[in-house]
N, C-alpha and C positions, 0 to 999 in steps of 0.2 A: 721274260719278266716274271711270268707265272713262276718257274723255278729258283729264281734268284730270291724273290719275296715269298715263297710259300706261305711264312709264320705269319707274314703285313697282311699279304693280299688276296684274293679270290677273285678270278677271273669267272667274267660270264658273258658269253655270247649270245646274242638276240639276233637272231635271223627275221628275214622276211620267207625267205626257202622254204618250201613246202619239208616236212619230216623225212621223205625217202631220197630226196635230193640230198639233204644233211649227211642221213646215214651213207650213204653211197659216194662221197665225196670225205668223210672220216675213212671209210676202207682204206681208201690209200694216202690217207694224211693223220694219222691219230693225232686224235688231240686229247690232252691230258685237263681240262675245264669243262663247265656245265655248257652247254648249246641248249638253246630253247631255239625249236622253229617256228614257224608261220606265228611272227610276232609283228604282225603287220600295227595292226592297235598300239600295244606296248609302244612302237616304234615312232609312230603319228602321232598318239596322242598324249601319252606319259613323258615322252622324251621332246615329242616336237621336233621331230628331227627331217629334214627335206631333201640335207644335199650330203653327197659322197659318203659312201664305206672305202674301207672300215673305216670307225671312230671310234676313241675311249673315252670313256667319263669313269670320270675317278669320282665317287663316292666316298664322303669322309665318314667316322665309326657314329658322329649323327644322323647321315640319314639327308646330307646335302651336298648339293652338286659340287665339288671342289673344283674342277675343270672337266673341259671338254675340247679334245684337239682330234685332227683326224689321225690315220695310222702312223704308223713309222718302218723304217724299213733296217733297222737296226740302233746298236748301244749309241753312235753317235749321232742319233740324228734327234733335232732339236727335240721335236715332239715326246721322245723318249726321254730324254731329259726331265722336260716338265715335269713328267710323271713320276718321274724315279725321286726328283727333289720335293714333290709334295706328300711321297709314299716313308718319305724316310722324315719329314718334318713333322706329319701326322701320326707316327708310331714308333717315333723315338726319344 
């Protein structure tokens, strides 16, 4: 999603993982988005978040939560949808 939307969208990850965990787990999985570790705060009390990773929240260009679904495991799977139909409503 991150390469299909480039121009739309900005991927960002919030871990709970400590920092050397992250880096040591990018070794052999680059990833091409921002990582923020040991976002335990962030994660409890910003987001309010309790159950199952990964999850996305799309962010609209104000600054509110458009949705929040948990992962996906590719282009056809529903939760991917959501996203890609709210990604292309809000910046088209």
């Amino acid at each position: 999603m991150q390469d299909t939307y480039k121009e739309e969208l900005e991927v960002i990850s919030i871990c709970r993982d400590a920092e050397p965990e992250i880096i040591e787990f990018m070794m052999d999985h680059p990833i091409s988005y921002t990582v923020i570790p040991d976002a335990r705060k962030i994660i409890e009390h910003t987001f309010r978040m309790s159950w199952g990773y990964p999850k996305n929240i799309l962010i609209g260009p104000d600054g509110k939560v458009l949705a929040m679904t948990r992962g996906f495991l590719g282009v056809d799977d529903p939760n991917y949808k959501k996203i890609e139909h709210l990604i292309l409503k809000y910046t088209r």
